[in-house]
N, C-alpha and C positions, 0 to 999 in steps of 0.2 A: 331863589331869585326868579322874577317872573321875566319872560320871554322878551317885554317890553327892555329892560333893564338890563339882559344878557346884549341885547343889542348896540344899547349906548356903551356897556365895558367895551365892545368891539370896535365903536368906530372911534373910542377913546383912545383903545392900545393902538388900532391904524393910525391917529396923528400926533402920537411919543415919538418923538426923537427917535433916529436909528442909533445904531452903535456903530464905530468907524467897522466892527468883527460883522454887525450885519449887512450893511453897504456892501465890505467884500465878498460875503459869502452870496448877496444876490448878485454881486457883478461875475463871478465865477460860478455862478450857475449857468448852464445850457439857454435859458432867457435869457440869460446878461449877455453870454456871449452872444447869443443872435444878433441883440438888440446892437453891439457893439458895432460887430457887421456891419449891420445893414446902416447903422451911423455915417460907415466907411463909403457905404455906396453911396449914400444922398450924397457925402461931400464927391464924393469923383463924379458926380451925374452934373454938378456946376458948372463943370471945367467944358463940358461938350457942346455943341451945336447946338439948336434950339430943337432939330427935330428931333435926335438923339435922346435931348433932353428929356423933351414929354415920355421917350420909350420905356427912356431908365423911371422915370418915377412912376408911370403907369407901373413898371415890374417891381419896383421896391413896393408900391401900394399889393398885387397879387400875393407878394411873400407873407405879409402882414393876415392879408388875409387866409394864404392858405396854413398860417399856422394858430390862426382862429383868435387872432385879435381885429376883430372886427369892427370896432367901433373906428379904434388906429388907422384901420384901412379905408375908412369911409371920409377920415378927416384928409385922410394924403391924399386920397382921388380929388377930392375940389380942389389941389393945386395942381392940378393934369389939364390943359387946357381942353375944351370938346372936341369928340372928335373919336376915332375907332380906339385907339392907347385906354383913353380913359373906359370907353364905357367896356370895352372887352375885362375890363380891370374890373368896374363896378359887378359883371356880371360874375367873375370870381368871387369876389365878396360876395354876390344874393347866393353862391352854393355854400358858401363855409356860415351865410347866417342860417338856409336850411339845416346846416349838419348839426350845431352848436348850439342853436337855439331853439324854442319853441315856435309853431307855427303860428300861433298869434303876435309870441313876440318880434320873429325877427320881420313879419308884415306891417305892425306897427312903425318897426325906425326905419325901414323901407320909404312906409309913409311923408314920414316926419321929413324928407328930406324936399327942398325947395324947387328943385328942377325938376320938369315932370321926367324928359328925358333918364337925368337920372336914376328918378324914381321908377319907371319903366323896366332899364338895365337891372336893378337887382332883384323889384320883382320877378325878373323873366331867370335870372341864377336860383334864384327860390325855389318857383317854379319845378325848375329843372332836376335842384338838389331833391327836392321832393317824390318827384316824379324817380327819382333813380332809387329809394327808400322804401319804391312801389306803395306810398301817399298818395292813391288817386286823387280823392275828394279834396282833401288840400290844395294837391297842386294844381287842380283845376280852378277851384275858388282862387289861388292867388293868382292866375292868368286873367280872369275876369276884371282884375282892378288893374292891368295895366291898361293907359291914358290909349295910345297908339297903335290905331285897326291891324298895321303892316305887322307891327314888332308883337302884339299880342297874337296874331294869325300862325306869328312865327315861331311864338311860344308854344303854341297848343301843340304847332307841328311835332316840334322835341320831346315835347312832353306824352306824346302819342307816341311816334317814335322809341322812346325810350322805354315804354310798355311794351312794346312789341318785340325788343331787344328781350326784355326780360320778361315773357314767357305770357304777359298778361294780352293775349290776344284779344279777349272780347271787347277789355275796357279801351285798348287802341283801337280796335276799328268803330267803337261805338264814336271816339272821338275825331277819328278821321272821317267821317262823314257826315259831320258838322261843321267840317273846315270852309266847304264853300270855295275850295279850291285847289283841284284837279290835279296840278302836278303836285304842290304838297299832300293832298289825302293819296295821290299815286305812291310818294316815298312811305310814305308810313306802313300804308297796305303790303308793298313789295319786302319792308322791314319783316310785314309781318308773316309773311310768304318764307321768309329765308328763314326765320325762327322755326316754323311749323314744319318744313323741307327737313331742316340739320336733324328734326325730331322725329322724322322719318313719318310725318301723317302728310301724307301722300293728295289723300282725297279731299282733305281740311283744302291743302295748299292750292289745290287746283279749283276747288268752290268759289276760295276769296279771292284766284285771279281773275275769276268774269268780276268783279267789281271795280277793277282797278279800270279807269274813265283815259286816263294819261298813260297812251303807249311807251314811249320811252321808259317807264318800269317796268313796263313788264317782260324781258330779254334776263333782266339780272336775277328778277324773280323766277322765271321758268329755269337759266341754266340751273340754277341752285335745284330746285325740283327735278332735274334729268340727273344732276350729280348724285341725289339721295339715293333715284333710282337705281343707280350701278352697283352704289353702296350693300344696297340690300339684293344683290343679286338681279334684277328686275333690267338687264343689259337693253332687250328688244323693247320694250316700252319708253326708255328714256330715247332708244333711236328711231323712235315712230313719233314720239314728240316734238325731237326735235326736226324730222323731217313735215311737222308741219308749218315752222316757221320759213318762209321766202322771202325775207329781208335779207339782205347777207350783213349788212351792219348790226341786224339785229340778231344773226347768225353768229358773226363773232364773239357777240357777248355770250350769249347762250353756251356757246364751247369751250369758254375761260373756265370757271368751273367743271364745264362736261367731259373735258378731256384730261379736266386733274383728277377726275376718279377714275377714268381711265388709267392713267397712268401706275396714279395708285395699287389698282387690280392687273397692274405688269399687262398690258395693253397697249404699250407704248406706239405698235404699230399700227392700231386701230386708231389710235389719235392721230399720226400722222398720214395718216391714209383721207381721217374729217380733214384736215387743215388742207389739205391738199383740194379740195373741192372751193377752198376760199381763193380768188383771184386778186385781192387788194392784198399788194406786197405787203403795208405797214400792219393791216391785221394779221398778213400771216406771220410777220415777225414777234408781234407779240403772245402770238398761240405759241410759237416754238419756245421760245423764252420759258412759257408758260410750263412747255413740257420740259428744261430742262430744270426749272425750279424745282420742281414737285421729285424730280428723280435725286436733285442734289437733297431735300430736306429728306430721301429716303438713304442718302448718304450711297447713291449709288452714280458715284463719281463715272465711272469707268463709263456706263451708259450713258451719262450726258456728256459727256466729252464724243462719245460714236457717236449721238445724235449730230453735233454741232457740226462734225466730221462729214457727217450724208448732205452738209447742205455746200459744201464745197467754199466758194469764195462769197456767197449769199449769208454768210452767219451773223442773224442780229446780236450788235452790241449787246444788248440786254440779257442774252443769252450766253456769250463769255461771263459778263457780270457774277453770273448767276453762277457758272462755273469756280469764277475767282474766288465767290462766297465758299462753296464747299470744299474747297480745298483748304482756304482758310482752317475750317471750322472740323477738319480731318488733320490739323495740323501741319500741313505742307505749303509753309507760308512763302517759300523761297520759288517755288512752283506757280502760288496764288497769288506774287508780286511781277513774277515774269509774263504774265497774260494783263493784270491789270495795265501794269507798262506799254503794253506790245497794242491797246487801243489804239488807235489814231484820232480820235474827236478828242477833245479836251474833255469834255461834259464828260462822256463815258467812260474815260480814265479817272477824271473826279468818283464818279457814283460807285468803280469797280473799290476804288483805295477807302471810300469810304464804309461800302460793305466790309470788309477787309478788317477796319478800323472798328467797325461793332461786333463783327464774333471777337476780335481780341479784350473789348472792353466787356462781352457777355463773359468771358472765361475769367476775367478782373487781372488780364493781363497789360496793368494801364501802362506802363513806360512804353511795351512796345506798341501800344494800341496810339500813343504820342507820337512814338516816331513816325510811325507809319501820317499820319494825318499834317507832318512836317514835309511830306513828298506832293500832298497836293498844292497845286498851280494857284489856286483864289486864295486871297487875304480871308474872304469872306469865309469860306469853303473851311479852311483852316479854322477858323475862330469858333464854328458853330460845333464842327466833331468837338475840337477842347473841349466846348461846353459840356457837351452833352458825358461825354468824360468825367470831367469835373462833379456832372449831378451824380453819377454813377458810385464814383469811388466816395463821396459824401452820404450818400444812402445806403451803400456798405460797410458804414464804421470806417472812412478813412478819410473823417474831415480835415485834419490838420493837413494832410497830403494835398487834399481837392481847394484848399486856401492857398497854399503856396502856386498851385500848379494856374489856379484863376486869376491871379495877379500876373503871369507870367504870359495870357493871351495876347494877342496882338492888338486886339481890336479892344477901346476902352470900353466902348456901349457892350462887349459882348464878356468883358473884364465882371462888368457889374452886374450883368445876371450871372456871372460865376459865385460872384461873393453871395447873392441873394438866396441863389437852391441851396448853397451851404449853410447861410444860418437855420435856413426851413431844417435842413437835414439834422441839423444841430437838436431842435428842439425834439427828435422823434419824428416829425411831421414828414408828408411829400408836398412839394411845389407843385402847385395845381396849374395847370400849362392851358391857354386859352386853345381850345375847340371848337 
Protein backbone atom coordinates (compact mmCIF):
# COMPACT_ATOMS: atom_id res chain seq x y z
CA UNK A 1 0.00 0.00 0.00
CA UNK A 2 1.55 3.26 -0.98
CA UNK A 3 2.03 6.16 1.52
CA UNK A 4 -0.62 8.09 -0.52
CA UNK A 5 -3.26 5.52 0.40
CA UNK A 6 -2.01 4.60 4.03
CA UNK A 7 -3.02 8.06 4.63
CA UNK A 8 -6.84 8.07 3.37
CA UNK A 9 -7.17 4.42 5.53
CA UNK A 10 -6.32 7.06 8.42
CA UNK A 11 -8.39 9.80 8.01
CA UNK A 12 -11.08 7.02 7.05
CA UNK A 13 -10.70 5.15 10.45
CA UNK A 14 -10.53 8.97 12.34
CA UNK A 15 -14.30 9.61 10.80
CA UNK A 16 -15.84 5.79 11.82
CA UNK A 17 -18.12 6.07 14.23
CA UNK A 18 -16.66 5.61 17.91
CA UNK A 19 -17.99 2.73 19.97
CA UNK A 20 -19.98 3.78 23.20
CA UNK A 21 -16.32 1.26 24.91
CA UNK A 22 -14.17 4.00 22.98
CA UNK A 23 -16.16 7.38 24.02
CA UNK A 24 -15.55 5.84 27.49
CA UNK A 25 -12.24 4.84 27.46
CA UNK A 26 -11.16 8.54 25.99
CA UNK A 27 -13.39 10.04 28.52
CA UNK A 28 -11.61 8.10 31.36
CA UNK A 29 -8.31 8.94 30.11
CA UNK A 30 -6.13 11.63 31.92
CA UNK A 31 -7.30 13.94 28.58
CA UNK A 32 -10.82 13.27 29.06
CA UNK A 33 -10.58 13.94 32.55
CA UNK A 34 -8.66 17.34 32.13
CA UNK A 35 -10.69 18.21 29.39
CA UNK A 36 -13.77 17.49 31.98
CA UNK A 37 -12.28 19.87 34.27
CA UNK A 38 -11.52 22.47 32.90
CA UNK A 39 -15.39 22.18 31.07
CA UNK A 40 -16.08 22.62 34.95
CA UNK A 41 -14.17 25.79 35.09
CA UNK A 42 -15.43 27.62 31.80
CA UNK A 43 -19.00 27.00 33.30
CA UNK A 44 -17.95 28.57 36.99
CA UNK A 45 -16.07 31.44 35.19
CA UNK A 46 -19.84 32.65 33.86
CA UNK A 47 -21.30 32.99 37.15
CA UNK A 48 -18.36 35.89 37.98
CA UNK A 49 -17.97 39.49 37.49
CA UNK A 50 -16.66 40.58 34.19
CA UNK A 51 -13.20 41.34 35.58
CA UNK A 52 -12.82 38.03 37.17
CA UNK A 53 -14.31 36.76 34.22
CA UNK A 54 -11.53 37.69 31.49
CA UNK A 55 -8.95 36.30 34.57
CA UNK A 56 -10.61 33.00 34.64
CA UNK A 57 -10.59 32.41 30.97
CA UNK A 58 -7.39 34.13 30.28
CA UNK A 59 -6.22 31.01 32.84
CA UNK A 60 -8.47 28.23 31.40
CA UNK A 61 -6.67 29.39 27.81
CA UNK A 62 -2.66 29.14 29.88
CA UNK A 63 -3.83 25.40 31.07
CA UNK A 64 -4.69 24.50 27.46
CA UNK A 65 -1.66 25.73 26.53
CA UNK A 66 0.57 24.58 29.04
CA UNK A 67 -0.61 21.07 28.37
CA UNK A 68 0.35 21.68 24.73
CA UNK A 69 -3.03 21.92 23.02
CA UNK A 70 -2.21 24.91 21.29
CA UNK A 71 -4.32 25.42 18.72
CA UNK A 72 -7.44 25.18 21.82
CA UNK A 73 -5.45 27.80 23.43
CA UNK A 74 -5.25 30.18 20.70
CA UNK A 75 -9.00 29.73 19.84
CA UNK A 76 -10.11 30.58 23.79
CA UNK A 77 -7.68 33.69 23.95
CA UNK A 78 -9.87 35.66 21.22
CA UNK A 79 -12.68 35.24 23.59
CA UNK A 80 -10.38 37.05 26.51
CA UNK A 81 -11.11 40.62 25.79
CA UNK A 82 -7.64 42.89 25.19
CA UNK A 83 -5.78 43.70 27.54
CA UNK A 84 -2.78 42.22 30.03
CA UNK A 85 -5.24 38.46 30.90
CA UNK A 86 -5.24 37.94 27.34
CA UNK A 87 -1.93 38.69 26.02
CA UNK A 88 0.02 37.32 29.33
CA UNK A 89 -2.17 34.24 28.22
CA UNK A 90 -1.10 34.49 24.44
CA UNK A 91 2.40 34.64 25.57
CA UNK A 92 2.11 31.15 27.28
CA UNK A 93 0.86 29.74 24.19
CA UNK A 94 4.18 31.34 21.86
CA UNK A 95 6.22 29.17 24.89
CA UNK A 96 4.32 25.80 24.62
CA UNK A 97 4.22 26.46 20.56
CA UNK A 98 8.31 26.96 20.93
CA UNK A 99 8.31 23.53 22.94
CA UNK A 100 5.75 21.41 20.70
CA UNK A 101 6.40 22.60 17.61
CA UNK A 102 8.78 23.38 15.07
CA UNK A 103 10.34 26.73 14.52
CA UNK A 104 8.87 27.40 11.35
CA UNK A 105 5.79 25.88 12.20
CA UNK A 106 4.72 27.31 15.22
CA UNK A 107 5.95 31.14 13.49
CA UNK A 108 3.72 30.36 10.81
CA UNK A 109 0.17 30.13 13.06
CA UNK A 110 1.83 32.89 14.96
CA UNK A 111 1.52 34.66 11.82
CA UNK A 112 -1.77 33.53 10.54
CA UNK A 113 -3.40 35.11 13.42
CA UNK A 114 -5.34 38.74 12.63
CA UNK A 115 -4.36 41.05 15.43
CA UNK A 116 -0.95 42.26 15.22
CA UNK A 117 -0.98 42.75 18.99
CA UNK A 118 -1.69 39.24 19.26
CA UNK A 119 0.58 38.30 16.82
CA UNK A 120 3.37 40.02 18.67
CA UNK A 121 2.48 38.23 22.27
CA UNK A 122 3.14 34.86 20.91
CA UNK A 123 5.86 35.70 18.88
CA UNK A 124 7.60 37.27 21.85
CA UNK A 125 6.46 33.40 24.12
CA UNK A 126 8.39 31.75 20.97
CA UNK A 127 10.82 33.89 21.28
CA UNK A 128 11.43 33.23 24.60
CA UNK A 129 10.64 29.28 24.58
CA UNK A 130 13.53 29.33 22.18
CA UNK A 131 15.79 31.27 23.66
CA UNK A 132 15.41 28.96 26.90
CA UNK A 133 16.25 25.75 24.33
CA UNK A 134 19.57 27.96 24.08
CA UNK A 135 17.88 28.53 19.95
CA UNK A 136 19.96 31.58 19.44
CA UNK A 137 19.42 32.10 15.85
CA UNK A 138 15.86 31.15 15.89
CA UNK A 139 14.87 32.98 18.61
CA UNK A 140 16.42 35.95 17.42
CA UNK A 141 14.92 35.70 13.75
CA UNK A 142 11.49 35.26 15.50
CA UNK A 143 11.87 38.58 17.55
CA UNK A 144 12.68 40.46 14.19
CA UNK A 145 9.07 39.83 12.99
CA UNK A 146 7.38 41.20 15.92
CA UNK A 147 5.15 44.52 14.46
CA UNK A 148 6.00 46.69 17.89
CA UNK A 149 9.57 48.51 18.55
CA UNK A 150 8.69 48.51 22.61
CA UNK A 151 7.36 44.87 22.91
CA UNK A 152 10.12 43.51 20.21
CA UNK A 153 12.97 45.76 22.35
CA UNK A 154 11.46 43.83 25.19
CA UNK A 155 11.72 40.60 23.58
CA UNK A 156 15.37 40.80 22.59
CA UNK A 157 15.77 41.97 26.25
CA UNK A 158 14.53 38.10 27.61
CA UNK A 159 15.89 36.63 25.24
CA UNK A 160 19.46 37.97 26.06
CA UNK A 161 18.73 37.64 29.30
CA UNK A 162 17.90 34.33 29.20
CA UNK A 163 21.40 33.47 27.67
CA UNK A 164 23.07 34.95 30.09
CA UNK A 165 21.00 32.87 32.68
CA UNK A 166 22.16 29.87 30.91
CA UNK A 167 25.77 30.16 30.61
CA UNK A 168 25.75 31.62 26.84
CA UNK A 169 27.58 34.75 27.78
CA UNK A 170 28.99 35.96 24.41
CA UNK A 171 25.77 35.42 22.57
CA UNK A 172 24.02 37.78 25.36
CA UNK A 173 26.05 40.34 25.44
CA UNK A 174 26.46 40.32 21.67
CA UNK A 175 22.82 41.01 21.85
CA UNK A 176 22.51 43.37 24.61
CA UNK A 177 24.40 45.85 22.69
CA UNK A 178 22.23 46.17 20.02
CA UNK A 179 19.53 46.90 22.29
CA UNK A 180 19.94 50.69 22.00
CA UNK A 181 18.88 50.77 25.44
CA UNK A 182 20.90 51.31 28.54
CA UNK A 183 18.95 50.10 31.32
CA UNK A 184 17.68 47.03 29.46
CA UNK A 185 21.32 46.09 27.92
CA UNK A 186 22.19 47.10 31.83
CA UNK A 187 19.82 44.04 33.11
CA UNK A 188 21.16 41.55 30.72
CA UNK A 189 24.83 42.59 31.24
CA UNK A 190 24.35 42.49 35.27
CA UNK A 191 22.43 38.86 34.36
CA UNK A 192 25.39 38.21 32.79
CA UNK A 193 27.84 39.29 35.72
CA UNK A 194 25.91 37.13 38.14
CA UNK A 195 26.34 33.98 35.84
CA UNK A 196 30.13 34.53 35.33
CA UNK A 197 30.45 35.68 39.46
CA UNK A 198 28.45 31.97 40.69
CA UNK A 199 31.08 30.45 38.12
CA UNK A 200 33.72 31.77 40.10
CA UNK A 201 35.60 33.91 36.72
CA UNK A 202 36.20 36.69 38.69
CA UNK A 203 38.06 38.80 35.97
CA UNK A 204 35.52 37.80 33.02
CA UNK A 205 32.81 39.55 35.74
CA UNK A 206 34.77 42.43 36.31
CA UNK A 207 35.81 43.28 32.35
CA UNK A 208 31.85 43.05 31.43
CA UNK A 209 31.11 45.43 34.40
CA UNK A 210 32.96 48.63 32.58
CA UNK A 211 30.26 48.08 30.02
CA UNK A 212 27.40 48.09 31.84
CA UNK A 213 26.15 52.25 30.68
CA UNK A 214 22.97 52.09 33.56
CA UNK A 215 24.35 52.38 37.06
CA UNK A 216 21.49 50.95 38.81
CA UNK A 217 22.91 47.35 37.65
CA UNK A 218 25.69 47.53 38.58
CA UNK A 219 25.43 47.19 42.85
CA UNK A 220 23.55 43.72 42.16
CA UNK A 221 26.14 42.65 39.83
CA UNK A 222 29.27 43.65 41.82
CA UNK A 223 27.60 42.21 45.30
CA UNK A 224 27.37 38.98 43.57
CA UNK A 225 31.17 39.44 42.45
CA UNK A 226 32.28 40.20 46.25
CA UNK A 227 30.16 37.13 47.31
CA UNK A 228 32.15 34.69 44.97
CA UNK A 229 35.03 36.23 46.34
CA UNK A 230 34.49 35.09 50.02
CA UNK A 231 33.37 31.97 48.48
CA UNK A 232 36.80 31.21 47.11
CA UNK A 233 38.51 32.31 50.00
CA UNK A 234 39.62 35.64 48.42
CA UNK A 235 37.95 37.71 51.98
CA UNK A 236 40.24 41.02 51.44
CA UNK A 237 39.65 41.68 47.83
CA UNK A 238 35.80 41.24 47.98
CA UNK A 239 36.33 43.98 51.18
CA UNK A 240 38.54 46.38 49.04
CA UNK A 241 35.83 46.16 46.36
CA UNK A 242 33.39 46.71 48.08
CA UNK A 243 34.92 49.70 49.97
CA UNK A 244 35.17 51.27 46.65
CA UNK A 245 31.50 51.79 46.31
CA UNK A 246 30.19 55.22 48.22
CA UNK A 247 26.74 55.14 47.50
CA UNK A 248 25.15 53.70 50.58
CA UNK A 249 22.00 52.70 48.60
CA UNK A 250 24.25 51.19 46.39
CA UNK A 251 26.09 49.79 49.41
CA UNK A 252 23.11 48.01 50.55
CA UNK A 253 22.61 46.06 47.69
CA UNK A 254 26.17 45.15 47.36
CA UNK A 255 26.08 43.53 51.03
CA UNK A 256 22.70 41.51 50.31
CA UNK A 257 24.71 38.95 48.79
CA UNK A 258 28.07 40.03 50.51
CA UNK A 259 27.23 39.26 53.81
CA UNK A 260 25.37 36.01 52.89
CA UNK A 261 28.81 34.42 52.12
CA UNK A 262 29.87 35.84 54.97
CA UNK A 263 27.55 34.25 56.91
CA UNK A 264 27.96 31.19 55.22
CA UNK A 265 31.87 31.07 56.02
CA UNK A 266 30.47 31.45 60.04
CA UNK A 267 31.31 35.34 59.89
CA UNK A 268 28.35 36.26 61.15
CA UNK A 269 30.16 38.93 63.13
CA UNK A 270 32.00 40.48 60.30
CA UNK A 271 28.56 41.02 58.64
CA UNK A 272 27.18 42.64 61.38
CA UNK A 273 29.91 44.70 62.09
CA UNK A 274 29.36 45.91 57.63
CA UNK A 275 25.69 46.42 58.40
CA UNK A 276 26.51 48.44 61.23
CA UNK A 277 28.36 51.10 59.15
CA UNK A 278 24.84 51.46 57.14
CA UNK A 279 22.61 54.38 58.78
CA UNK A 280 19.20 53.80 56.89
CA UNK A 281 17.27 51.95 59.42
CA UNK A 282 15.07 50.17 56.52
CA UNK A 283 18.29 48.91 54.88
CA UNK A 284 19.61 47.78 57.86
CA UNK A 285 16.58 45.80 58.57
CA UNK A 286 16.72 44.17 55.54
CA UNK A 287 20.59 43.12 55.83
CA UNK A 288 19.71 41.53 59.30
CA UNK A 289 16.97 39.72 57.94
CA UNK A 290 19.36 38.80 55.37
CA UNK A 291 21.66 37.43 57.91
CA UNK A 292 19.10 35.57 59.74
CA UNK A 293 17.84 33.80 56.56
CA UNK A 294 21.06 32.51 55.33
CA UNK A 295 21.74 31.12 59.20
CA UNK A 296 18.04 29.60 59.34
CA UNK A 297 18.61 27.82 55.62
CA UNK A 298 21.96 26.60 57.49
CA UNK A 299 19.39 25.25 59.95
CA UNK A 300 21.24 27.17 62.72
CA UNK A 301 18.37 28.15 64.58
CA UNK A 302 19.81 28.83 67.86
CA UNK A 303 22.22 31.68 66.19
CA UNK A 304 19.49 33.50 64.40
CA UNK A 305 17.25 33.60 67.26
CA UNK A 306 20.93 35.32 69.31
CA UNK A 307 21.18 37.47 66.33
CA UNK A 308 17.55 38.79 66.67
CA UNK A 309 18.32 38.84 70.41
CA UNK A 310 21.45 41.65 70.01
CA UNK A 311 19.14 43.83 68.35
CA UNK A 312 16.75 44.22 71.43
CA UNK A 313 13.34 45.89 70.70
CA UNK A 314 14.77 47.00 66.99
CA UNK A 315 14.11 43.41 65.44
CA UNK A 316 12.87 43.64 61.80
CA UNK A 317 9.65 41.63 61.08
CA UNK A 318 11.35 40.04 58.43
CA UNK A 319 13.66 38.64 60.49
CA UNK A 320 11.27 36.79 62.91
CA UNK A 321 9.65 35.75 59.61
CA UNK A 322 12.68 34.10 58.74
CA UNK A 323 13.03 32.60 62.21
CA UNK A 324 9.32 31.35 62.13
CA UNK A 325 10.49 29.62 58.75
CA UNK A 326 13.26 27.44 60.31
CA UNK A 327 11.61 26.36 63.03
CA UNK A 328 8.99 25.39 60.92
CA UNK A 329 11.14 23.38 58.67
CA UNK A 330 13.20 21.77 62.15
CA UNK A 331 9.80 20.74 62.98
CA UNK A 332 8.82 22.91 65.88
CA UNK A 333 5.85 24.08 64.52
CA UNK A 334 4.21 24.93 67.96
CA UNK A 335 7.16 27.30 68.70
CA UNK A 336 7.08 28.66 64.68
CA UNK A 337 3.20 29.42 65.24
CA UNK A 338 3.82 31.22 68.66
CA UNK A 339 6.23 33.97 67.02
CA UNK A 340 4.33 34.04 63.66
CA UNK A 341 1.21 35.06 66.06
CA UNK A 342 3.28 37.20 68.48
CA UNK A 343 3.77 39.87 65.11
CA UNK A 344 1.84 42.93 65.44
CA UNK A 345 1.37 44.16 61.65
CA UNK A 346 -1.06 42.12 60.07
CA UNK A 347 1.04 41.86 56.65
CA UNK A 348 3.83 40.34 58.70
CA UNK A 349 1.73 37.83 60.52
CA UNK A 350 0.22 37.04 56.90
CA UNK A 351 3.92 36.45 55.38
CA UNK A 352 5.26 34.68 58.69
CA UNK A 353 1.87 31.97 58.48
CA UNK A 354 2.41 31.80 54.98
CA UNK A 355 6.17 30.77 55.30
CA UNK A 356 4.99 28.43 57.86
CA UNK A 357 2.35 27.16 55.27
CA UNK A 358 5.09 26.20 52.40
CA UNK A 359 7.76 24.26 54.36
CA UNK A 360 4.45 22.18 55.55
CA UNK A 361 3.35 21.90 51.79
CA UNK A 362 7.37 21.42 50.71
CA UNK A 363 7.35 18.25 53.34
CA UNK A 364 3.51 17.24 51.59
CA UNK A 365 2.23 17.73 54.91
CA UNK A 366 -1.16 19.24 53.14
CA UNK A 367 -3.91 18.98 55.87
CA UNK A 368 -1.75 20.80 58.13
CA UNK A 369 -0.17 23.09 55.68
CA UNK A 370 -4.53 23.92 55.24
CA UNK A 371 -4.93 24.56 58.52
CA UNK A 372 -2.36 26.61 59.15
CA UNK A 373 -3.30 29.04 55.90
CA UNK A 374 -7.06 28.94 57.80
CA UNK A 375 -5.49 31.31 60.70
CA UNK A 376 -4.51 33.95 58.15
CA UNK A 377 -6.75 37.35 58.41
CA UNK A 378 -7.30 38.03 54.24
CA UNK A 379 -9.98 36.18 52.21
CA UNK A 380 -7.43 36.76 49.56
CA UNK A 381 -4.31 35.75 51.60
CA UNK A 382 -6.14 32.47 52.26
CA UNK A 383 -7.34 31.70 48.77
CA UNK A 384 -3.90 32.07 47.13
CA UNK A 385 -1.84 29.59 49.86
CA UNK A 386 -4.93 26.91 49.05
CA UNK A 387 -3.90 27.42 45.69
CA UNK A 388 -0.80 27.11 45.61
CA UNK A 389 -1.47 23.91 47.82
CA UNK A 390 -3.74 22.54 45.64
CA UNK A 391 -0.98 22.75 42.63
CA UNK A 392 1.32 21.05 44.85
CA UNK A 393 -0.47 17.93 46.11
CA UNK A 394 -1.84 17.71 42.09
CA UNK A 395 1.88 17.50 40.93
CA UNK A 396 2.59 14.90 43.61
CA UNK A 397 0.03 12.34 42.48
CA UNK A 398 -2.67 13.49 44.75
CA UNK A 399 -5.02 14.90 42.24
CA UNK A 400 -8.29 13.50 43.52
CA UNK A 401 -7.37 15.23 46.94
CA UNK A 402 -6.22 18.81 45.21
CA UNK A 403 -10.09 18.59 43.30
CA UNK A 404 -11.84 18.12 46.34
CA UNK A 405 -9.73 20.39 48.43
CA UNK A 406 -10.10 23.40 44.98
CA UNK A 407 -13.75 23.30 45.19
CA UNK A 408 -13.55 23.98 48.79
CA UNK A 409 -11.65 27.73 48.38
CA UNK A 410 -13.25 30.49 49.25
CA UNK A 411 -12.75 32.64 46.56
CA UNK A 412 -14.55 31.38 43.09
CA UNK A 413 -11.92 33.20 40.74
CA UNK A 414 -9.28 31.50 42.75
CA UNK A 415 -11.72 27.93 42.98
CA UNK A 416 -11.01 27.87 39.05
CA UNK A 417 -7.38 28.16 38.89
CA UNK A 418 -7.57 25.29 41.43
CA UNK A 419 -9.49 23.13 39.07
CA UNK A 420 -7.33 24.38 36.10
CA UNK A 421 -3.34 23.22 37.54
CA UNK A 422 -5.19 20.05 38.44
CA UNK A 423 -6.38 18.93 35.01
CA UNK A 424 -2.60 20.32 33.64
CA UNK A 425 -1.33 17.99 36.59
CA UNK A 426 -3.74 15.30 35.33
CA UNK A 427 -2.31 15.16 32.04
CA UNK A 428 1.66 14.69 33.31
CA UNK A 429 2.07 18.40 32.43
CA UNK A 430 3.06 21.53 34.77
CA UNK A 431 0.94 24.80 34.72
CA UNK A 432 3.12 27.32 33.10
CA UNK A 433 2.54 30.37 35.48
CA UNK A 434 2.86 33.90 33.82
CA UNK A 435 6.44 35.70 34.53
Amino acid sequence: MSLKDKKKEKEKASKAPKSKKDKKEKKDSPEGQARQILRDASKMAQDLNEEDQQLAKADICSAHASMELCNEALALAKGVNPGNPRWRALTIVGKALGRCQTHKESVELALSLKDAEDRDYVLDGIARSLATLEKVDDALEVVEKIESKTRRLQSQAAVAEALAIKGQITAAVQVAEKLGDKEKAGRVLSSAIVTLAKDNRISDSLNLLDNIEDEGWVPEALGEVCASLVRMRELPKALELFGTVNNEDHQTVILAPLIGALVEDRKESMALALIGNIDNRYARAILISKIVGVLVEAQEIKKAIQVTERMDDDVPPDALIEVARGLAELGEMKQALQIAMRLEVKGSRIAALTEIAHVLTKAERYQDALDVTRELERKKARSVEQLRIVKAMAENGHPDDALTISKEIETSLYQIYGLNRVAVAITGHVFEEYV
